[in-house]
C-alpha positions as CSV (number, residue, x, y, z in Angstrom):
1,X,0.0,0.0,0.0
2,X,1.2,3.0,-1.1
3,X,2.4,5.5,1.9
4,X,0.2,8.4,0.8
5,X,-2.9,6.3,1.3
6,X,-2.1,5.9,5.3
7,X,-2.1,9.7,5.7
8,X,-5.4,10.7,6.8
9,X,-6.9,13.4,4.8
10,X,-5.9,16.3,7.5
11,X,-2.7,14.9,8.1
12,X,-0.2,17.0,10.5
13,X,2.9,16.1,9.8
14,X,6.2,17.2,11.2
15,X,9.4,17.2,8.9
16,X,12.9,17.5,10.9
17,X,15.7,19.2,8.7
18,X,18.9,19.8,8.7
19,X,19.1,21.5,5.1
20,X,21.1,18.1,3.9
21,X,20.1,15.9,0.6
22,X,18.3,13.8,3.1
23,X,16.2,15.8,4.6
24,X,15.2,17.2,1.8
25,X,14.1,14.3,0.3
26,X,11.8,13.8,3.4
27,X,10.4,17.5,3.0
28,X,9.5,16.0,-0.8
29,X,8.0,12.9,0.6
30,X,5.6,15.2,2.8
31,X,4.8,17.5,0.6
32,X,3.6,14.2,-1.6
33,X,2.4,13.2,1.2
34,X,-0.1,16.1,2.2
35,X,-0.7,17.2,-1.5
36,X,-4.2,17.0,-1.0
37,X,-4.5,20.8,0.7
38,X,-6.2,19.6,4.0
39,X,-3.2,18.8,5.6
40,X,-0.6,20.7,7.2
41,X,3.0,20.1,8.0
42,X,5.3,21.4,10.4
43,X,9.0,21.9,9.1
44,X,11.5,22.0,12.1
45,X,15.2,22.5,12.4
46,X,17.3,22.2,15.3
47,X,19.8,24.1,16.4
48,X,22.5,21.9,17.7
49,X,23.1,22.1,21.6
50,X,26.4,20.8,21.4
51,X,27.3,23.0,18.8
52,X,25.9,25.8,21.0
53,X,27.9,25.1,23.9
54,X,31.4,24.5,21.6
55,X,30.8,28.0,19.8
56,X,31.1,29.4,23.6
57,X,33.9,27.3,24.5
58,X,35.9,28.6,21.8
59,X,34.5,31.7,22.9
60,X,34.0,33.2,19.9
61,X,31.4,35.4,20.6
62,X,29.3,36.7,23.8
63,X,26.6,33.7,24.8
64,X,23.7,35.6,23.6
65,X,25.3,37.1,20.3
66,X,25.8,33.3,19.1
67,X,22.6,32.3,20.0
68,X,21.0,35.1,18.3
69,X,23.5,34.6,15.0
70,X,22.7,30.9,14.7
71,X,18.8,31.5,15.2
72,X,18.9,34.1,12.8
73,X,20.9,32.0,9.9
74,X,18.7,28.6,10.8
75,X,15.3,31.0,10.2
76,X,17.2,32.3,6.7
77,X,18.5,29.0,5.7
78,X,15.0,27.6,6.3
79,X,13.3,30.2,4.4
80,X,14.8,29.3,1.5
81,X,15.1,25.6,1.8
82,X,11.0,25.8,2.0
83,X,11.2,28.3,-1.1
84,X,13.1,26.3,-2.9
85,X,10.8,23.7,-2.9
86,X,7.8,25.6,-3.3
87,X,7.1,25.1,0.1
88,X,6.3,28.5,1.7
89,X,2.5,28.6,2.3
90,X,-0.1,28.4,4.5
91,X,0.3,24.9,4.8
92,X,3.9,25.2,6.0
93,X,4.9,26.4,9.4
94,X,8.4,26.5,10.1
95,X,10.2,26.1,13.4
96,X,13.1,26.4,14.9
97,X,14.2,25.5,18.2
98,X,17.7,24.5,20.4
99,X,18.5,21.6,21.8
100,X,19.5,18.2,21.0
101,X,18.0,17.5,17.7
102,X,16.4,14.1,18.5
103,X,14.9,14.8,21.9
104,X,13.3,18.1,20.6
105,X,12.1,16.1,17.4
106,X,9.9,14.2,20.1
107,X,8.8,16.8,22.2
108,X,7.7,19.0,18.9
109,X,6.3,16.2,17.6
110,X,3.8,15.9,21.2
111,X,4.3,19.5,21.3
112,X,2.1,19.9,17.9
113,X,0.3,17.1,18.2
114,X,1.3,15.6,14.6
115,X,0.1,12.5,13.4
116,X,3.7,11.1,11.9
117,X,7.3,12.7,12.0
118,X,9.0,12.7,8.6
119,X,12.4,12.6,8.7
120,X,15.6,11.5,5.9
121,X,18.1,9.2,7.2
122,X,21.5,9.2,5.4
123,X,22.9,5.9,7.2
124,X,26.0,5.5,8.9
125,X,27.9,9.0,8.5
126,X,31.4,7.5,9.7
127,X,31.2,9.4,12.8
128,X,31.9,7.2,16.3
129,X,28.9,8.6,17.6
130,X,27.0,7.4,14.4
131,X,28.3,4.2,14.7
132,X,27.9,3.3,18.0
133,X,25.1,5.1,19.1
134,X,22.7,5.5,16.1
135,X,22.1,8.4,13.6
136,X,19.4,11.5,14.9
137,X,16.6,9.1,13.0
138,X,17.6,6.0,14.8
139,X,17.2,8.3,18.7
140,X,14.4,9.7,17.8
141,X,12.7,6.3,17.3
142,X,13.9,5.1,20.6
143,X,12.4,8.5,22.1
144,X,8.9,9.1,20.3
145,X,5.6,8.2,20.5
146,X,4.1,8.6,17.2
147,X,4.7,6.9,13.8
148,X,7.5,8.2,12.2
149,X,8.1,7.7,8.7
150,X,12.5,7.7,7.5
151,X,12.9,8.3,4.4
152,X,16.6,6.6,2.8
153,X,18.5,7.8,0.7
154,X,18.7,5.9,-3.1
155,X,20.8,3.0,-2.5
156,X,23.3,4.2,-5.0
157,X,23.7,7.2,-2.3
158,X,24.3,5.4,1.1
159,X,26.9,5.4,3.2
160,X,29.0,2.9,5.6
């Protein structure tokens, strides 16, 4: 059964990105996903804790300044990735947010209410934390409660 035919008719979906080829493969499959105008998806990008908190260590910038920076360039980044894809409507309500990425995936996902998370998932990366301790798409399944649909990459594309 086709994946577009389990979306209810009012579907509120939330997409995680983080502006790669992945994840915007997953905004696609949404946007399929939704295309019959009822629905209504919520496009979220998290601004990395960890990155955060290293920007500070390094120090180079006041607390507050980088903060402000790194919100601002996540809301222009996202702008454009939605208008790029023909994606800035009514339909669309972008987020952003700060924390660590798979943790606030779940708690906008109950946050919003949304029927399914969408979100790409670019296999092993080669990172240690990657490989030992799953991808963003593999934590949020062990922390959510809703479906959540991971879309892969063509298998001419993945990694590891």
């Amino acid at each position: 059964m086709p994946i577009r035919k389990a979306v209810p008719d009012s579907a509120h979906l939330l997409v995680a990105v983080d502006f790669s080829e992945c994840s915007k493969r997953a905004l696609r499959k949404a946007a399929e996903m939704i295309s019959n105008g009822r629905s209504r998806m919520i496009v979220l990008h998290v601004v990395d804790q960890r990155f955060v908190q290293e920007c500070i260590r390094r120090r180079l910038a006041e607390p507050k300044q980088i903060k402000e920076n790194l919100f601002i360039e996540a809301k222009n980044q996202l702008r454009e990735f939605l208008r790029e894809e023909g994606l800035d409507g009514d339909h669309v309500k972008p987020v952003i947010c700060e924390g660590f990425p798979h943790q606030e995936i779940a708690r906008q996902a109950e946050k919003f209410n949304v029927d399914m998370v969408v979100m790409g998932s670019c296999g092993m990366v080669g990172d240690t934390e990657s490989i030992f301790f799953g991808g963003t798409a593999e934590k949020v399944l062990r922390f959510i409660s809703r479906p959540v649909l991971c879309v892969p990459p063509p298998s001419d594309e993945r990694k590891g």
